[in-house]
C-alpha positions as CSV (number, residue, x, y, z in Angstrom):
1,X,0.0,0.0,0.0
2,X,3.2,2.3,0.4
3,X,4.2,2.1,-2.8
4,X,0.7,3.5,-4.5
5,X,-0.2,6.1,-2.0
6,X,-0.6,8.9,-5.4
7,X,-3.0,6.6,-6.9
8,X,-5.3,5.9,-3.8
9,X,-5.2,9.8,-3.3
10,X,-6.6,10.4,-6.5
11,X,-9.6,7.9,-6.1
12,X,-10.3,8.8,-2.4
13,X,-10.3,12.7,-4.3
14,X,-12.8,11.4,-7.6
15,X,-15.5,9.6,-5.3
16,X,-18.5,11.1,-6.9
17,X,-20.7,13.0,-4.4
18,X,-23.6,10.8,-5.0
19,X,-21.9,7.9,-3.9
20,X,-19.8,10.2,-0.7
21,X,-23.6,10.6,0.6
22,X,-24.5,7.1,0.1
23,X,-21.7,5.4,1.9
24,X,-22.0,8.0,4.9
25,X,-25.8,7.0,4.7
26,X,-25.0,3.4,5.3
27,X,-22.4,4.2,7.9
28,X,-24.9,6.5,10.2
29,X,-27.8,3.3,10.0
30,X,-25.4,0.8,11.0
31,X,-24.1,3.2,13.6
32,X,-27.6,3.6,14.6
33,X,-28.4,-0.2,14.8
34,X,-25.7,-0.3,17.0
35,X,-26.9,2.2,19.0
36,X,-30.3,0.2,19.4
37,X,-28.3,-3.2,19.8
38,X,-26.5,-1.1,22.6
39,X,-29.8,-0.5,24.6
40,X,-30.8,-4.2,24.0
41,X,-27.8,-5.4,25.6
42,X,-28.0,-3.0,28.9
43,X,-32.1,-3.9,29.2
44,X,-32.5,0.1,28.4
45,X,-36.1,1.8,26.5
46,X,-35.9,2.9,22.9
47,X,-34.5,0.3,20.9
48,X,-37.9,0.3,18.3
49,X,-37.6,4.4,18.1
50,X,-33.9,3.8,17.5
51,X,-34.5,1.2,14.9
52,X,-37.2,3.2,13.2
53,X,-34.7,6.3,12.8
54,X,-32.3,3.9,11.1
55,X,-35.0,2.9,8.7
56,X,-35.7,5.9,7.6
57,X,-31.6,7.6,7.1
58,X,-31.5,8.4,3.4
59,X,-28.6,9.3,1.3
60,X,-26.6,12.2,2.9
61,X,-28.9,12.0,6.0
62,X,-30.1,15.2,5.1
63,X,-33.0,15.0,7.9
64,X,-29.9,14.7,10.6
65,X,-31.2,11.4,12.0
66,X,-28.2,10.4,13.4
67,X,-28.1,13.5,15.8
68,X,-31.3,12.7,16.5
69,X,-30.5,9.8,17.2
70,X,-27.6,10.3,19.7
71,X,-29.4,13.1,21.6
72,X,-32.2,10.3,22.3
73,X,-29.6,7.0,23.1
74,X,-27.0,9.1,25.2
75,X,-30.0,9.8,27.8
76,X,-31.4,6.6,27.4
77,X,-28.1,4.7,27.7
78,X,-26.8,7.0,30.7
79,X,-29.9,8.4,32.2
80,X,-32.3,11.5,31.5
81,X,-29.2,14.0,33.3
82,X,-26.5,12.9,30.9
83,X,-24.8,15.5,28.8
84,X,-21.9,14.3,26.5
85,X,-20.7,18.2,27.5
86,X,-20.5,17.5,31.1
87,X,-17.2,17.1,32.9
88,X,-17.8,13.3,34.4
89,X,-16.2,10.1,34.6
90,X,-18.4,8.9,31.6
91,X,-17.8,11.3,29.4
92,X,-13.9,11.4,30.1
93,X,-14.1,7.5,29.8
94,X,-16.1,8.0,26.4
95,X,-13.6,10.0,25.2
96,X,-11.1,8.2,26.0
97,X,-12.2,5.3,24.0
98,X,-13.0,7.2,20.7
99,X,-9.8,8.4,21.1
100,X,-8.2,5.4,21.0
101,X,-10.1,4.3,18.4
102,X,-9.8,6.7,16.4
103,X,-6.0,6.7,16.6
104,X,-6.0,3.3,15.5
105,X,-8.1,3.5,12.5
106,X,-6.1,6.3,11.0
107,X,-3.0,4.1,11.5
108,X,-5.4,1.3,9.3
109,X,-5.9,3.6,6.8
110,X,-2.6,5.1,6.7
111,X,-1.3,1.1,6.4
112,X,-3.7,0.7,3.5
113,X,-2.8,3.4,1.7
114,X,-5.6,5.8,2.1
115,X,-5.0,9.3,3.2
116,X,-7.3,10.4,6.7
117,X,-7.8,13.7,6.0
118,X,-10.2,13.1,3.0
119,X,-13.3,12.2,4.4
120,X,-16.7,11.1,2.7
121,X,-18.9,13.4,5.1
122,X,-16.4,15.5,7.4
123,X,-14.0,17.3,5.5
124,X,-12.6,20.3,7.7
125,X,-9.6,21.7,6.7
126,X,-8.4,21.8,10.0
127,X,-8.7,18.1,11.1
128,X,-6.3,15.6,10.0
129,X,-8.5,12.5,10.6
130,X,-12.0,13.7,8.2
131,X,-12.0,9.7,7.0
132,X,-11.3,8.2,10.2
133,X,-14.0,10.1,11.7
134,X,-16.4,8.9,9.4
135,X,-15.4,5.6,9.5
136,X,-15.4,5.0,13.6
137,X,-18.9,5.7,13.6
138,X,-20.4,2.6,13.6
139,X,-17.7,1.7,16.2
140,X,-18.5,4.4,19.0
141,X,-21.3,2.2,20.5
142,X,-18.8,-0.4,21.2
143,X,-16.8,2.0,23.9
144,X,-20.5,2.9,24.7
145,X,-21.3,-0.2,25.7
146,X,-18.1,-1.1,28.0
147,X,-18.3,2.3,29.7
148,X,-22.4,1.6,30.6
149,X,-21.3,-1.9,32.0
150,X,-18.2,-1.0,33.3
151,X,-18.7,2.2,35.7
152,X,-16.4,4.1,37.4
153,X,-14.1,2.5,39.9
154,X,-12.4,5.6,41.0
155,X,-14.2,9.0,41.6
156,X,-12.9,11.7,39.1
157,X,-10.3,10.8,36.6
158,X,-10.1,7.7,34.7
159,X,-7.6,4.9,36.7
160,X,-4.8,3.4,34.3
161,X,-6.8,0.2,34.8
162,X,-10.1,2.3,33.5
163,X,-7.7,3.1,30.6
164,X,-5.7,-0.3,29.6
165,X,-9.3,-1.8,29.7
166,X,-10.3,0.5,26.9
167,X,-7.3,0.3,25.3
168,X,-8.3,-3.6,25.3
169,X,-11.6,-2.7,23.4
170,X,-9.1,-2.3,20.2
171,X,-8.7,-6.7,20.3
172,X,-12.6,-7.3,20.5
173,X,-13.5,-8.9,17.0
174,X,-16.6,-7.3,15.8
């Protein structure tokens, strides 16, 4: 994949628009899905309202279901009082994880040739990682999931053991 980086660049670049808003379609359901399958697996509400919002993203998700979506699952998941903007040990631990993730599926794309900072639906200029934030999407509710059945074992800041375990997360076949 080292060897035809220029080549890779120029078809992540000519992906025609239709088909950038189709693929980010399909990533946003399955994220969704997962988002419902997330709630299943905790015993939380709103698994049919999730699953009705993925059956209804269309290309481009113009109607912003998968906001929607999260602004709904987050307060499920984590109770009516959650807040992704609060400063708690959820959210820290949350972070954390995308993090993580995140690093490591720029480093997959990197390895495969593809350059992170052309994305299919985020594409700041400023941002390095536009493609591997689209593509850890469907992925989030994974670290979701660990940090609703693992809560905190310290008060405040994440414990190294909080963070090797979702550092771990990264072996999990999915």
């Amino acid at each position: 994949p080292h060897s035809r980086t220029t080549r890779m660049m120029r078809k992540q670049l000519d992906i025609a628009r239709p088909l950038a808003k189709q693929v980010w379609a399909s990533i946003v359901r399955r994220k969704i899905e997962n988002q419902a399958a997330c709630l299943k697996l905790c015993g939380r509400d709103g698994v049919y309202r999730l699953e009705s919002y993925a059956r209804r993203v269309r290309s481009g998700d113009p109607d912003n279901l998968e906001g929607q979506a999260a602004a709904f699952y987050f307060t499920q998941m984590f109770g009516q009082d959650f807040h992704r903007g609060q400063e708690r040990w959820t959210n820290g631990a949350l972070d954390y994880g995308y993090a993580v993730l995140r690093g490591a599926i720029a480093r997959g794309l990197v390895a495969h040739g593809l350059h992170p900072t052309v994305g299919l639906f985020h594409d700041s200029e400023q941002n390095a990682f536009n493609l591997a934030d689209d593509l850890i999407e469907p992925f989030r509710p994974l670290i979701d999931l660990h940090v609703a059945k693992h809560p905190a074992s310290t008060e405040g800041d994440l414990s190294p053991a909080d963070k090797a375990a979702l550092v771990a997360l990264l072996n999990v076949d999915v």
